[in-house]
C-alpha positions in Angstrom: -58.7 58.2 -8.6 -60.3 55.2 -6.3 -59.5 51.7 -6.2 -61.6 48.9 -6.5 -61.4 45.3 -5.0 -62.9 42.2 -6.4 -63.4 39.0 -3.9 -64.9 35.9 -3.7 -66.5 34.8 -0.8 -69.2 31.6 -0.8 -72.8 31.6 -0.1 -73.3 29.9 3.0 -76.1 27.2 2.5 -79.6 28.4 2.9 -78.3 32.1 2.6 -79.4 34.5 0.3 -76.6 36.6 -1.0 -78.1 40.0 0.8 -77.6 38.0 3.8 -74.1 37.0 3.2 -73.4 40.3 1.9 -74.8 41.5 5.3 -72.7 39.0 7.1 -69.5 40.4 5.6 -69.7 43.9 6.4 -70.5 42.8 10.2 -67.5 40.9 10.2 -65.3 43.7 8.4 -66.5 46.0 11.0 -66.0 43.6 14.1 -62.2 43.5 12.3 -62.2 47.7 12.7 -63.5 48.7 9.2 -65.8 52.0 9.3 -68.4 52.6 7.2 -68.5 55.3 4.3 -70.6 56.4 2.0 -73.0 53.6 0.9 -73.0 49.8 0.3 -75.3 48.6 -2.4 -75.4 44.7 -3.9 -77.6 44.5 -7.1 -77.2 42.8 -10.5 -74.3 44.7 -11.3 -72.5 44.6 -8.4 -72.4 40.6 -7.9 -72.4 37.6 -9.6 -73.5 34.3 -8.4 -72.4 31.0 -10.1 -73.1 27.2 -9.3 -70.4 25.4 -7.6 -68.7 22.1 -9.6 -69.1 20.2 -6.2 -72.3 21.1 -5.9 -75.1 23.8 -5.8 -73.3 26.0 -3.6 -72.9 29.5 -5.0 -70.7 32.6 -4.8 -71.0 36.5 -4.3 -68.3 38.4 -6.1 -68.5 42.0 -4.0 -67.4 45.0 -5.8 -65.5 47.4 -3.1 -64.7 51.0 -5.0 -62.8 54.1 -3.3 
């Protein structure tokens, strides 16, 4: 049985959402985090949506276990 986490976390302006994506898991690992198994972001995994303050965006990463 795993366990699965649902965030939100803003796209930065003039950031895709692979780089955000990447600039999560380096902070989670500065923070001690290690890595297992494999971290994918896709279509299915996040979902972007336009801001009401403006166009900024946000990733929703899926974390399973």
């Amino acid at each position: 049985m795993g366990v699965t986490c649902v965030s939100q976390m803003p796209v930065a302006e003039g950031k895709s959402v692979q780089q955000t994506v990447e600039l999560l898991t380096r902070k989670l690992e500065m923070l001690g985090a290690e890595k297992q198994g494999t971290f994918c972001v896709d279509c299915e995994t996040y979902h972007t949506a336009a801001s009401t303050l403006g166009s900024q965006g946000g990733v929703w990463p899926l974390c399973g276990s």
